[in-house]
N, C-alpha and C positions, 0 to 999 in steps of 0.2 A: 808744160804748164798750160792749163785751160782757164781762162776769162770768161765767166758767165755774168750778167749783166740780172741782176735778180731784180724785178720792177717791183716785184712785192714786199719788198723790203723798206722801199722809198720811205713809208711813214713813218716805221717806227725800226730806225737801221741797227740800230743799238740793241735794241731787244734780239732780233734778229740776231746780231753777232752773238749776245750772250746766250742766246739756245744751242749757240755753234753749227747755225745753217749760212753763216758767211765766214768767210779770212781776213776779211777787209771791210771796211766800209767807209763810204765819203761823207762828211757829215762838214755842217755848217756851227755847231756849238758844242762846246769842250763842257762837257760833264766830270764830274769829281769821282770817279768808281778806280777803286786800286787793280780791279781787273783789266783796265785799259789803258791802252799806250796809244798817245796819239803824237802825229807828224803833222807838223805844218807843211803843207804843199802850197796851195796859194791865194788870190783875192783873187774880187771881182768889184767892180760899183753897183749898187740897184738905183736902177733909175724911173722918174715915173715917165709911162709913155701915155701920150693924149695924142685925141685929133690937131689937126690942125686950126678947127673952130673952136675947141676948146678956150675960152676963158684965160686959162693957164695959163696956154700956151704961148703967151705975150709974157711972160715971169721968166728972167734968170734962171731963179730957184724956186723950190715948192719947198714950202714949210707945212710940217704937219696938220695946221689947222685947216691951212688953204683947202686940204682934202673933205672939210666938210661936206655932206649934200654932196658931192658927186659917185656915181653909179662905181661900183669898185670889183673887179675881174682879179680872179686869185685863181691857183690850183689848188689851193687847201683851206679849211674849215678857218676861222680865226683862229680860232683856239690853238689849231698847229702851225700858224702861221708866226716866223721868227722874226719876221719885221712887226707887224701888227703889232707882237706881245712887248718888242725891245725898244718902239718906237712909236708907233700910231695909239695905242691902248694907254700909255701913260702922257701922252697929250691927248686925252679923252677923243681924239678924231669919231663924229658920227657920220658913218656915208648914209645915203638913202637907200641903198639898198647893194647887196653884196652879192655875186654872182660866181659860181666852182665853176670852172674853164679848166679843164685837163689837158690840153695842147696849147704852146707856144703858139701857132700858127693861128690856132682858132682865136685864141686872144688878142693878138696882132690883131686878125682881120676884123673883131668886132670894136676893139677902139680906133681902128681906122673909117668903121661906119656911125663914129661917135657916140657908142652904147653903153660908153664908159670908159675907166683910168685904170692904169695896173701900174705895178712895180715889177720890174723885170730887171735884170743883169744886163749891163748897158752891150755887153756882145749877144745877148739872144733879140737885142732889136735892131743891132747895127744895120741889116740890110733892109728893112723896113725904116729906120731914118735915113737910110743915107737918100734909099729910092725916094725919098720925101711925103710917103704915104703919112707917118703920124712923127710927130714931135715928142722928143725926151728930152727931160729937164734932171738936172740936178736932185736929191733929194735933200734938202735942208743946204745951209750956203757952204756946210764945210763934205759935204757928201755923204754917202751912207756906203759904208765897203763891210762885206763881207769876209772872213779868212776861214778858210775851208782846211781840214784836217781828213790823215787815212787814217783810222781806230783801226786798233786788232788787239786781239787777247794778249796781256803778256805773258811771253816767253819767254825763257833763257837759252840761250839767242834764239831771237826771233830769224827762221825759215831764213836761205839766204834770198831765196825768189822773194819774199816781203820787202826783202831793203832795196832789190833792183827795180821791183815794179813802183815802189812810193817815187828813189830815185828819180825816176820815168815823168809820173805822176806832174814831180818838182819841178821838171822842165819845161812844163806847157805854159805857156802863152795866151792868157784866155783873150787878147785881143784876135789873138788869128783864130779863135775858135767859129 
């Protein structure tokens, strides 16, 4: 069995699967198509990460509005963005200005030099809070959890490598990640 990691697929993975250039794919939102089977594998929290002068960063929790007027650091457009559309868009949230950051790292290091706020999966900042470079908060006072699913075409029976690799999949741990 060969694992290839298709980066170009990141935006639009579903499409992707239904041209049948993937087997798999990990996705964050269950869509309604009779052509696909999806597995729960597992969560995550998003949290927002801020400097330490941040404002915020004296807050419990961050409520959607609180995100007004602050500088806002994403890997994706709004529009593809699944918190935005599920959560910040329909508490009208206006930042001042929205900025694309395609690496974890680069985003860290620019809300560590206070150039703005991001939402991240509270284990892609963990070593960046713990080192105490920037502060993550809660998002809203009951949190914001994601549950991530492996989609693939249905089959009768699905491949037996599909059920051992999901398997797999289901036993991670995204704190140790």
């Amino acid at each position: 069995i060969e694992i290839k990691i298709v980066v170009e697929a990141t935006r639009q993975p579903i499409s992707v699967l239904l041209e049948g250039k993937l087997d798999i794919a990990i996705v964050s939102n269950l869509q309604t198509d009779k052509r696909l089977q999806f597995e729960q594998l597992f969560s995550d929290e998003m949290v927002v990460i801020m400097s330490r002068e941040n404002p915020l960063a004296k807050r419990e929790h961050i409520r959607p509005e609180d995100l007004n007027g602050q500088n806002y650091l994403t890997y994706t457009d709004l529009k593809e963005n699944s918190i935005y559309q599920q959560l910040l868009m329909p508490n009208e949230v206006k930042f001042a200005n929205v900025s694309q950051v395609h690496l974890t790292e680069a985003i860290i290091e620019m809300v560590t030099a206070g150039l703005g706020i991001a939402i991240l999966a509270r284990w892609a900042a963990a070593r960046a809070v713990s080192e105490g470079s920037i502060i993550a908060r809660q998002l809203t006072n009951k949190g914001f959890v994601r549950q991530w699913y492996a989609v693939h075409l249905k089959t009768d029976p699905p491949p037996d490598y599909f059920s051992k690799f999901i398997q797999q999949l289901q036993t991670m741990n995204t704190e140790s990640i």
